[in-house]
C-alpha positions as CSV (number, residue, x, y, z in Angstrom):
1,X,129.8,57.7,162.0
2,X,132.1,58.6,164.9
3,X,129.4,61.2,166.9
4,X,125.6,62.0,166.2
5,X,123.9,64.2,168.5
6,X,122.0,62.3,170.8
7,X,118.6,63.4,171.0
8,X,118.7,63.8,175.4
9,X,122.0,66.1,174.7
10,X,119.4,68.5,172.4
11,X,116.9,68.1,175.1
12,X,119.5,69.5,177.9
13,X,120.2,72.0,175.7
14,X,117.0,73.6,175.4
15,X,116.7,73.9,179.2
16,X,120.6,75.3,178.7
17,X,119.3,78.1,176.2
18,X,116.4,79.4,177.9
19,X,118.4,81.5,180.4
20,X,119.2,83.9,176.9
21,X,116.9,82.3,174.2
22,X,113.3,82.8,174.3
23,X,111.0,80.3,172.3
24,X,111.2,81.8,168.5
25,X,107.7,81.8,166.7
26,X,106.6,79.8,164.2
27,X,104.0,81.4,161.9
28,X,102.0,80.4,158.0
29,X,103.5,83.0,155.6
30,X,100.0,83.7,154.0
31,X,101.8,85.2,150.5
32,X,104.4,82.0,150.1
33,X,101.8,79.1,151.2
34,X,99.4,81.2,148.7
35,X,102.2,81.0,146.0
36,X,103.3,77.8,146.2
37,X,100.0,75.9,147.1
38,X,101.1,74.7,150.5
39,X,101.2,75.6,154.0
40,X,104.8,77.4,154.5
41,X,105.5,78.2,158.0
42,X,108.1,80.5,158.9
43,X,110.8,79.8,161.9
44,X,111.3,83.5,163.0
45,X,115.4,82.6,164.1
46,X,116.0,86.0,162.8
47,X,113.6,87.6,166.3
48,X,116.8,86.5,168.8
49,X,118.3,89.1,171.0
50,X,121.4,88.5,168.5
51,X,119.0,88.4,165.1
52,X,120.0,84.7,164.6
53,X,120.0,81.4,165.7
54,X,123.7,81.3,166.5
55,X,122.8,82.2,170.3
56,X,121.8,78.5,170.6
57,X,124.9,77.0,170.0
58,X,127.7,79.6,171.3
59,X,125.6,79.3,174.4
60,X,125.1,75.8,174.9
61,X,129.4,75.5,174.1
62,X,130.4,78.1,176.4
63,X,127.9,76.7,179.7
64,X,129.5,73.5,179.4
65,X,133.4,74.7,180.1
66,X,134.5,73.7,183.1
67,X,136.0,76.7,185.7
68,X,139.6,76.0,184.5
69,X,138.4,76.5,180.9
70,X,136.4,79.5,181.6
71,X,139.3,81.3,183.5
72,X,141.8,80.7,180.5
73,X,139.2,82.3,178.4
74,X,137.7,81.4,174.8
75,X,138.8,82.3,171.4
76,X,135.9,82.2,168.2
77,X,135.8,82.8,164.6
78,X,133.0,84.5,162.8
79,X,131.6,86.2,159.6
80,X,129.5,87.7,162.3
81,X,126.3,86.3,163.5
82,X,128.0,83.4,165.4
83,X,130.3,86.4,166.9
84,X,127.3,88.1,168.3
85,X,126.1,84.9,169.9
86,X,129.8,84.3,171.7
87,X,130.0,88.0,172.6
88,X,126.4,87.7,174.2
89,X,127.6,84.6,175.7
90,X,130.9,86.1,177.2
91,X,129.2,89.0,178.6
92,X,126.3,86.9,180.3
93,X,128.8,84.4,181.7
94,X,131.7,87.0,182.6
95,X,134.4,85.1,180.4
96,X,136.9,86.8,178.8
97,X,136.8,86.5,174.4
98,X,138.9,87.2,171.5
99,X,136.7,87.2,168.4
100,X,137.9,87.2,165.1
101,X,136.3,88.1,162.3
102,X,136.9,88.4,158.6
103,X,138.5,92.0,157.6
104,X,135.2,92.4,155.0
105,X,132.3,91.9,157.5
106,X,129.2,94.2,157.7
107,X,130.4,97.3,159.9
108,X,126.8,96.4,161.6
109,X,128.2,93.5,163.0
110,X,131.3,94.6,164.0
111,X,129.5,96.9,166.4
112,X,126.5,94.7,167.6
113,X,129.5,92.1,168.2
114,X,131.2,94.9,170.5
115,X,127.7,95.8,171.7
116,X,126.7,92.5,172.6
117,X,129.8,91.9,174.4
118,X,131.0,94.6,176.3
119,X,134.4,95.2,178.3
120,X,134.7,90.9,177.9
121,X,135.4,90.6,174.2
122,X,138.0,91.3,172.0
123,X,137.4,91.7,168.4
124,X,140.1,91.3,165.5
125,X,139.6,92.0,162.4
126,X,141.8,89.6,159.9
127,X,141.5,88.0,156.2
128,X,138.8,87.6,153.8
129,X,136.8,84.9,154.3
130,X,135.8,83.2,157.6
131,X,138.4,80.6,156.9
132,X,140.8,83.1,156.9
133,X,139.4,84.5,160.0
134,X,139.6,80.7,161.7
135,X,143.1,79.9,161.0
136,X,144.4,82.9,162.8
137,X,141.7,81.9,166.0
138,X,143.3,78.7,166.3
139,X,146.7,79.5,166.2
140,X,145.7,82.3,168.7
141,X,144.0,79.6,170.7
142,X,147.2,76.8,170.3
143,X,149.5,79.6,171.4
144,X,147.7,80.8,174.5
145,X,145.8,77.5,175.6
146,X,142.9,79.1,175.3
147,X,139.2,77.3,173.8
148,X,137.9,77.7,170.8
149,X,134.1,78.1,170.5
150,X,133.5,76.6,167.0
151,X,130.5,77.8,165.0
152,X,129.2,74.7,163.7
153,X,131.6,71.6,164.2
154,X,131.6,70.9,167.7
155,X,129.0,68.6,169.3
156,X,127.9,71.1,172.0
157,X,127.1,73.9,168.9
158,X,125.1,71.2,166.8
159,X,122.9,70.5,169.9
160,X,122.4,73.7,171.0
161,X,121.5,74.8,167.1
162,X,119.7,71.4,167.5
163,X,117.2,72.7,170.0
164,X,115.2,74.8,167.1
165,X,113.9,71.6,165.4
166,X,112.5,70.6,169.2
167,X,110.8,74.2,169.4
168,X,109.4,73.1,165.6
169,X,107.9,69.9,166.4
170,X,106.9,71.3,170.0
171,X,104.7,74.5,168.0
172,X,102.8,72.3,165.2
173,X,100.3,69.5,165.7
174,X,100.1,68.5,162.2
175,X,103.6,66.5,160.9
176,X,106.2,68.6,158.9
177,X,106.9,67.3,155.3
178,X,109.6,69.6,154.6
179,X,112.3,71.6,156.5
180,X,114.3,73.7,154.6
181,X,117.7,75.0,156.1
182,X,120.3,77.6,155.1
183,X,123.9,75.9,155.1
184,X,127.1,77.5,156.1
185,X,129.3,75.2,158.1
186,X,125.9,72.8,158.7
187,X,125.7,73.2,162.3
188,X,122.0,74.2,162.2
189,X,121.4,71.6,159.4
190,X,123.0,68.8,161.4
191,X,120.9,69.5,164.8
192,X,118.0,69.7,162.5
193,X,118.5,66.2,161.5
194,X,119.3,64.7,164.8
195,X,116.0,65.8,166.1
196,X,114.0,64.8,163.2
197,X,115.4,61.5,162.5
198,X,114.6,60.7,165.9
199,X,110.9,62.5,166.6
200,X,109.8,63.0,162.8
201,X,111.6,60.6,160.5
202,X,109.3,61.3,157.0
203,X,110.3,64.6,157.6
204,X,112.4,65.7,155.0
205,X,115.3,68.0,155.1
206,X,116.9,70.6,152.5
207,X,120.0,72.2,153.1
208,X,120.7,75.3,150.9
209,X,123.3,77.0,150.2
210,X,124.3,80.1,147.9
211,X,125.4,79.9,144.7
212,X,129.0,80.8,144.6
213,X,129.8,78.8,147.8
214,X,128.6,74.7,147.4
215,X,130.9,73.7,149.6
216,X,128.6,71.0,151.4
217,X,126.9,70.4,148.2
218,X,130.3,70.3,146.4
219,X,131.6,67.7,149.3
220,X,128.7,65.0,149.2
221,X,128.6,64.9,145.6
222,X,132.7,64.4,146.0
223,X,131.8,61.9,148.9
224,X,134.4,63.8,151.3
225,X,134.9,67.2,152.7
226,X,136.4,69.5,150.2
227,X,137.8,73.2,150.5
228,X,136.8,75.4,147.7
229,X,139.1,77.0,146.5
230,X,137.5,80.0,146.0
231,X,133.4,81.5,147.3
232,X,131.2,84.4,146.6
233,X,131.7,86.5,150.4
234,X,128.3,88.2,149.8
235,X,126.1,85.8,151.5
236,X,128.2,86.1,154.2
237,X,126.5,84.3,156.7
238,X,126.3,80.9,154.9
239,X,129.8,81.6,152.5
240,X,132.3,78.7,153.9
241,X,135.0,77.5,151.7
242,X,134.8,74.1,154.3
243,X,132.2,72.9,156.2
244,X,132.7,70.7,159.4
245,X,134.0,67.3,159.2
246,X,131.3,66.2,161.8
247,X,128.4,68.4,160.2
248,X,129.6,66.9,156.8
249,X,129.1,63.3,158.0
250,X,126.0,63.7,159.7
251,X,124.6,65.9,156.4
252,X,125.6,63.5,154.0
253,X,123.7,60.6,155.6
254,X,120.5,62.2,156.6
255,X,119.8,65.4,154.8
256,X,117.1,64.6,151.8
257,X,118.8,66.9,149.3
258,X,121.4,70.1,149.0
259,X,120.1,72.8,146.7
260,X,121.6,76.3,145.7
261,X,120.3,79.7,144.9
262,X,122.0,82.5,143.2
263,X,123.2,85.1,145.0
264,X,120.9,87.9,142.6
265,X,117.7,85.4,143.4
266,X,118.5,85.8,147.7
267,X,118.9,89.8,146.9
268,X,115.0,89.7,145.4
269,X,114.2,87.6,147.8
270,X,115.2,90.4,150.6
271,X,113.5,92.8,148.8
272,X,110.3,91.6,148.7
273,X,110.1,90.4,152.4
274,X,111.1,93.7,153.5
275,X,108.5,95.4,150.2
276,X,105.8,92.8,151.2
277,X,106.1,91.2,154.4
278,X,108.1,94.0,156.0
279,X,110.5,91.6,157.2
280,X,113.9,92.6,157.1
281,X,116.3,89.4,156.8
282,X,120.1,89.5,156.0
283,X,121.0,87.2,153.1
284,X,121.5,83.6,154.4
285,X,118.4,84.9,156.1
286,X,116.7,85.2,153.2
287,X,118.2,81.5,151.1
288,X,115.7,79.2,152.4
289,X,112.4,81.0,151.1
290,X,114.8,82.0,147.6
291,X,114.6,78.1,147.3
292,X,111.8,77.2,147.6
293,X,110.3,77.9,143.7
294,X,112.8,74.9,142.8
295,X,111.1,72.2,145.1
296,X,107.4,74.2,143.4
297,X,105.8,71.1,142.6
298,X,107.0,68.5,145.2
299,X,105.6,71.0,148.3
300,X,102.6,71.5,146.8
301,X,99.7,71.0,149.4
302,X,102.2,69.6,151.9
303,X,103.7,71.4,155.5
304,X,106.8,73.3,155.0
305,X,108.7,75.0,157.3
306,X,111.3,77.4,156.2
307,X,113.9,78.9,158.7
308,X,114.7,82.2,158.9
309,X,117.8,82.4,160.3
310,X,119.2,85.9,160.7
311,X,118.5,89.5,160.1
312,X,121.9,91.5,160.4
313,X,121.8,93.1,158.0
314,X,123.8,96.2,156.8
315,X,121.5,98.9,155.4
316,X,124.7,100.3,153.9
317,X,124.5,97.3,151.7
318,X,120.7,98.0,150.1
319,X,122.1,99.4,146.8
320,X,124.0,96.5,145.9
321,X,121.5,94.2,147.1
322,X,118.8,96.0,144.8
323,X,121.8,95.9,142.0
324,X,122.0,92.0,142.0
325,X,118.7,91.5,142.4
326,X,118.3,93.9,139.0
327,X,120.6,92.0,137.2
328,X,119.5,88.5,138.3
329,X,116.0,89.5,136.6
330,X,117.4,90.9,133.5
331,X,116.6,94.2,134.3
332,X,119.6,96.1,134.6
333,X,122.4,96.1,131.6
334,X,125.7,97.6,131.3
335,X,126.5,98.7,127.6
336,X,130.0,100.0,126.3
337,X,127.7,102.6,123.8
338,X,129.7,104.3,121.2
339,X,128.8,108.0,121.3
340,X,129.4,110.1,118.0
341,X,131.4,113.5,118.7
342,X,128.8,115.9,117.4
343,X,126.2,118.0,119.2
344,X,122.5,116.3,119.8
345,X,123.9,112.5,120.2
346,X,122.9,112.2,123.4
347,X,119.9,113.5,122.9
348,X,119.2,111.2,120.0
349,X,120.3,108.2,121.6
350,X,117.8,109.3,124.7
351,X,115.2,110.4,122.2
352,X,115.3,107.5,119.2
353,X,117.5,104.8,121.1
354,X,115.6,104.1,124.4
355,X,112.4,102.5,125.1
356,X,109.4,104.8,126.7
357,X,110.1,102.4,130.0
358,X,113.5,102.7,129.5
359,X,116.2,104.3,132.6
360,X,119.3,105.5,132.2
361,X,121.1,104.7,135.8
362,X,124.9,104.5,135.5
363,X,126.5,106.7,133.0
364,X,130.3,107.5,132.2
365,X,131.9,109.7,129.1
366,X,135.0,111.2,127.8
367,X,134.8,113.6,125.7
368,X,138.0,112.8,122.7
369,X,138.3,115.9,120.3
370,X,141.1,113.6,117.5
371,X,138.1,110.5,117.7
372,X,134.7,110.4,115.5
373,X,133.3,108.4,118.4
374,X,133.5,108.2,121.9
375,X,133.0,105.4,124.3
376,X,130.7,105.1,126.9
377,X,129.4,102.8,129.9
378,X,125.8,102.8,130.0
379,X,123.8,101.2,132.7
380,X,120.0,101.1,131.6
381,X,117.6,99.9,133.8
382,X,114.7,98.1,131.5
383,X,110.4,97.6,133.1
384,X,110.9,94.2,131.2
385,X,113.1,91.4,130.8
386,X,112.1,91.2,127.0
387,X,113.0,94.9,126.2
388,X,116.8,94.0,126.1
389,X,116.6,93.0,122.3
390,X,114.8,95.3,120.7
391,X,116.7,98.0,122.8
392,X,120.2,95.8,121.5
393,X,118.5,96.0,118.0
394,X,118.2,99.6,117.9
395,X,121.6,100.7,119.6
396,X,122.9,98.5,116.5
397,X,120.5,100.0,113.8
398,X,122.1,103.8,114.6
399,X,125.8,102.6,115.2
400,X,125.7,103.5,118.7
401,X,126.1,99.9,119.7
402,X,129.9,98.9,121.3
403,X,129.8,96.0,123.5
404,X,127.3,94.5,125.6
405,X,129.4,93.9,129.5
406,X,127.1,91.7,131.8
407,X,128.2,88.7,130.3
408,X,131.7,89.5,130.6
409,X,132.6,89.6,134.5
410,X,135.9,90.2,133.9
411,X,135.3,93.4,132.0
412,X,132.1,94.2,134.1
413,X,133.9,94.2,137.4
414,X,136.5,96.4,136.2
415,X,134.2,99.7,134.2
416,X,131.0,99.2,136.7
């Protein structure tokens, strides 16, 4: 392995991070360790100044350019939260920064970037997906000899993202079992395993990772670092199509196992921290605590610590959240429903078709005086999973059934 962070650099970076990063807390989450039979212990990463751990890193990068560097200026990429950390960092330090970030971020972000960084940042917005957004940074940076501040492959990020498995191991006395991690590039996932390979070596360590973008998952299992060819953006904070070549490297070796959660399970997840714990987390905020029911029986009565790692989230963005979340639980179906052309239909499909628990939440008609039916899209929202069939049964019993559309995206994407 050409570089693994060397426990001292982590060290040096904590004192680095303490002019901008205060300690983050580490606290039992009494519902989870109650669910789950264990202790889980939350790593509040989402209580920074920025609302994520990406401060340690962008930090600890931008402290160690020399004056030459810092005059030239730096250049980042970002889906956003390691944007506010180099906008912080610019601001603090008094170094000029171009920021580019992907055209389909959060509008939140955008502004907290700009917020966080004042008259020294720049922001551009460019492509789809944070590759997109990186590609243009370094040709920006190649053209005007400028330094790029990675996000996660670049040793001086993976120490200072190192420095929250010190604050871990420095705010519990008994020894940590489990450590799960969200993955994006694997910056925090590699630091993580630096510091316990060398302090707490039974420790193990999950990286997850959203559904629709395995890319480190995808790249050990492929035993090299592949791109994907295409992600799901919505988890936006952990939704790489590449991770780093030296996060890559240093994951494959040491982390225990890569697990991911679909993107509808992180949307319930966010709802009930904010419902029950009235924690608000963004969704790669949110990926480590959706995981955790698929490691249910190897935690049980052991010390897990889940990190939190971010909390920008877009409010703007609740109804789609609460949408995925609907229809990861079987809760929420789109019908095409085939309305006869005579007066009362509507009222008997409402009256004779629907359950007593039954919602009607989405619903789109044309009215076709030469046609003995109509087509409609329905979107009922159901109390229980196992009312979809008799619901199905009936809608097919009084001919007003014409095509059930959540299982055919293609379709879906286009009428909902």
């Amino acid at each position: 392995m050409s570089y693994f962070p060397n426990i001292d650099d982590i060290r040096k970076a904590a004192i680095t991070i303490r002019e901008v990063a205060a300690v983050m807390p580490l606290f039992e989450s009494i519902r989870y360790s109650k669910q789950f039979n264990a202790n889980i212990l939350l790593k509040r990463e989402d209580l920074h100044r920025v609302r994520s751990y990406k401060i340690r890193g962008a930090y600890n990068k931008i402290s160690s350019l020399t004056d030459v560097e810092r005059k030239r200026g730096v250049v980042c990429a970002s889906a956003g939260n390691h944007a506010q950390g180099v906008a912080f960092a610019c601001n603090h330090l008094s170094i000029k920064g171009t920021i580019y970030m992907p055209s389909v971020t959060p509008k939140q972000k955008v502004e907290q970037t700009q917020l966080f960084g004042g008259e020294w940042v720049t922001i551009v917005l460019v492509g789809d997906t944070f590759d997109d957004s990186s590609k243009a940074a370094i040709k920006n940076c190649t053209e005007n000899n400028k330094v790029f501040v990675h996000p996660f492959d670049d040793p001086k990020t993976i120490e200072g993202q190192g420095t929250v498995g010190l604050e871990i191991l420095e705010q519990t006395i008994t020894p940590i079992d489990y450590v799960f991690v969200a993955i994006g590039g694997g910056g925090l996932a590699s630091g993580l395993c630096a510091v316990f390979k060398s302090l707490s070596p039974d420790t193990k360590i999950i990286g997850v990772e959203p559904l629709g973008a395995p890319s480190m998952k995808n790249s050990i299992a492929e035993g090299k670092n592949i791109e994907l060819e295409q992600i799901d953006k919505f988890v936006d904070g952990a939704a790489v199509q590449k991770v780093g070549d030296l996060t890559f490297k240093i994951c494959q070796e040491y982390l225990s196992d890569v697990i991911t959660v679909p993107e509808g399970k992180v949307c319930q997840t966010i709802l009930d921290l904010y419902n029950r714990d009235a924690i608000v987390v963004e969704p790669a905020g949110a990926l480590t605590l959706a995981a955790l029911d698929q490691y249910a029986d190897k935690i049980k009565g052991k010390n897990v610590v889940c990190i939190v790692s971010g909390s920008n989230n877009d409010i703007t963005r609740t109804a789609e959240i609460k949408e995925r979340a609907l229809l990861y639980g079987n809760l929420k179906h789109y019908f095409i429903v085939r309305f006869p052309q005579r007066p009362g239909a509507l009222k008997e499909f409402v009256v004779d078709i629907l359950g007593p628990n039954d919602d009607i939440t989405h619903f789109e008609y044309s009215k076709k005086s030469s046609k003995e039916n109509a087509p409609a899209v329905v979107g009922i929202e159901l109390k229980n999973a196992e009312d979809l069939k008799p619901l199905m049964e009936r809608m097919k019993a009084n001919n007003f059934f014409g095509d059930y559309i959540n299982d055919k995206p293609d379709l879906f994407q286009y009428l909902v």
